[in-house]
PAMAR-760990 format. One line per 4 residues: for each residue x, y, z of N, C-alpha, C. Coordinates in steps of 0.05 Angstrom, whole numbers, plus 5000, padded with zeros to 4 digits. Atoms other than C-alpha are relative to their C-alpha. Last residue first. Layout:
BEGIN
X:Y:Z:X:Y:Z:X:Y:Z; ...
end
This chain:
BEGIN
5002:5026:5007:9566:8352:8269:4961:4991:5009; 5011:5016:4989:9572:8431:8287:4990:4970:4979; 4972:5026:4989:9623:8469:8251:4980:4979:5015; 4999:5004:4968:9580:8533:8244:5015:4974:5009
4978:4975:4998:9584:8531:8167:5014:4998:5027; 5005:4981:5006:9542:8459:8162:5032:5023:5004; 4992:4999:4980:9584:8398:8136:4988:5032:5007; 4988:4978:4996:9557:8381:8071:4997:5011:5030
5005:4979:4990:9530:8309:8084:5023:5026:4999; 4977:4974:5001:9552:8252:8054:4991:5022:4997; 5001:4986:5017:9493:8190:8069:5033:5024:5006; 4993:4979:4985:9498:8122:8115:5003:5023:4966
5009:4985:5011:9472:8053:8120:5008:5033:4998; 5009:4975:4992:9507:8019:8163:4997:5015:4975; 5027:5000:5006:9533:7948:8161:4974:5023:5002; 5020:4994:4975:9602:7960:8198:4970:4999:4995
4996:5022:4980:9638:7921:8138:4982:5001:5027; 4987:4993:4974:9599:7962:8087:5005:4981:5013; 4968:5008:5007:9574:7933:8026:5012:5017:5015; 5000:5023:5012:9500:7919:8048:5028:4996:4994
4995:5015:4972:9500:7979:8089:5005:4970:4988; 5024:5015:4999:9498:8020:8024:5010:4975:5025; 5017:4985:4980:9542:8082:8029:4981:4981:5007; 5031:5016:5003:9598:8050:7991:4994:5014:5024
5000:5010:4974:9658:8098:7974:4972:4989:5003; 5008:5019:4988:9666:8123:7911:5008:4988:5024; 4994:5014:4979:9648:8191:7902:5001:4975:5002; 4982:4985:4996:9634:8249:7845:5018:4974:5039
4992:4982:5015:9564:8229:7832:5027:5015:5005; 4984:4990:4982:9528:8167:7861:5022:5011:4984; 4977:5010:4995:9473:8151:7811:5012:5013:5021; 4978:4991:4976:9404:8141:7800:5021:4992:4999
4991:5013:4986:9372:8137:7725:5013:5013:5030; 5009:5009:4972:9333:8185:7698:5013:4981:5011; 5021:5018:5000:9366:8189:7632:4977:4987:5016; 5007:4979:5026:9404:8249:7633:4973:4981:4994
4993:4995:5014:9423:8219:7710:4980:5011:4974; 5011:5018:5022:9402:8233:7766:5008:5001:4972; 5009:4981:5026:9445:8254:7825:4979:4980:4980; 5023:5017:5017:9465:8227:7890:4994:5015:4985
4985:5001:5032:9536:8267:7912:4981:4979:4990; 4993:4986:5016:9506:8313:7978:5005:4983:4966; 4974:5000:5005:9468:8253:8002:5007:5024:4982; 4981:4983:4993:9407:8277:8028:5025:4999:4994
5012:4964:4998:9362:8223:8002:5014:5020:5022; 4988:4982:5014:9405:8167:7976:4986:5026:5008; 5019:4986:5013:9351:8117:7998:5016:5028:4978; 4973:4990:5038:9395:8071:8030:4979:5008:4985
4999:5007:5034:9352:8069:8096:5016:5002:4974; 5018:5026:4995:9355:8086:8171:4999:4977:4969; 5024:5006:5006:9411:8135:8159:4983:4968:5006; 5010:5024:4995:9485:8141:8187:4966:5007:4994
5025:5003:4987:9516:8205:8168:4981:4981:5005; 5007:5028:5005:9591:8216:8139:4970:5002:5026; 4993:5019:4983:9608:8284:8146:4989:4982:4990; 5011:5022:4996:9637:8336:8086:4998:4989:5031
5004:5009:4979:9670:8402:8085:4977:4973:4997; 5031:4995:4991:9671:8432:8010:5013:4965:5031; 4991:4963:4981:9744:8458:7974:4966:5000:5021; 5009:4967:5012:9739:8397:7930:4992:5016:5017
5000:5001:5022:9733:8340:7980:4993:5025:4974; 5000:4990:5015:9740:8348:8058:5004:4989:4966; 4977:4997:5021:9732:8299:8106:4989:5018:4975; 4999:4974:5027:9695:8297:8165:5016:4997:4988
4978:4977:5023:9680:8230:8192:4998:5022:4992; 4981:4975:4977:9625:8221:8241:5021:5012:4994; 5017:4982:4998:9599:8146:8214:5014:5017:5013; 5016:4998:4971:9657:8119:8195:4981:5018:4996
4986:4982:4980:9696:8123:8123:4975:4992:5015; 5033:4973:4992:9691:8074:8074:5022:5018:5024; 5008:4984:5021:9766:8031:8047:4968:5008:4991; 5020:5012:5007:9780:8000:8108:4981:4999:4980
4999:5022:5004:9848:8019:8105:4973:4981:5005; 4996:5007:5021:9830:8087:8094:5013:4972:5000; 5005:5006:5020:9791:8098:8145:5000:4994:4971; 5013:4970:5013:9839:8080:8195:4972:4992:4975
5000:5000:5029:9843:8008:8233:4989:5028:4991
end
């Protein structure tokens, strides 16, 4: 099954979005902390900014917690 018929992506994906290298990164917690597209809003609120795809293990099929990481320069995962 691809990631697009499961509609997330795997931990280890790269995929590009707007002209910027992404991976998918499995975390201990849903904390949002390092996700390139967590933001706050005007109001302080948290949101997920430019992405949907669930990151929260809770609405994942594989149950995995996981953030979207800008992919460094060097190519390394």
């Amino acid at each position: 099954m691809s990631n697009k018929d499961r509609n997330y992506m795997r931990v280890g994906t790269i995929f590009e979005k707007d002209g910027t290298t992404y991976v998918v990164r499995e975390v201990d917690t849903n904390t949002c902390a390092g996700c390139a597209f967590f933001n706050i809003t005007s109001e302080g609120k948290p949101e997920c900014k430019g992405l949907s795809l669930p990151c929260d293990g809770d609405y994942r099929e594989d149950g995995k917690n996981v953030v979207y990481e800008p992919l460094k320069t060097n190519g390394q995962c």
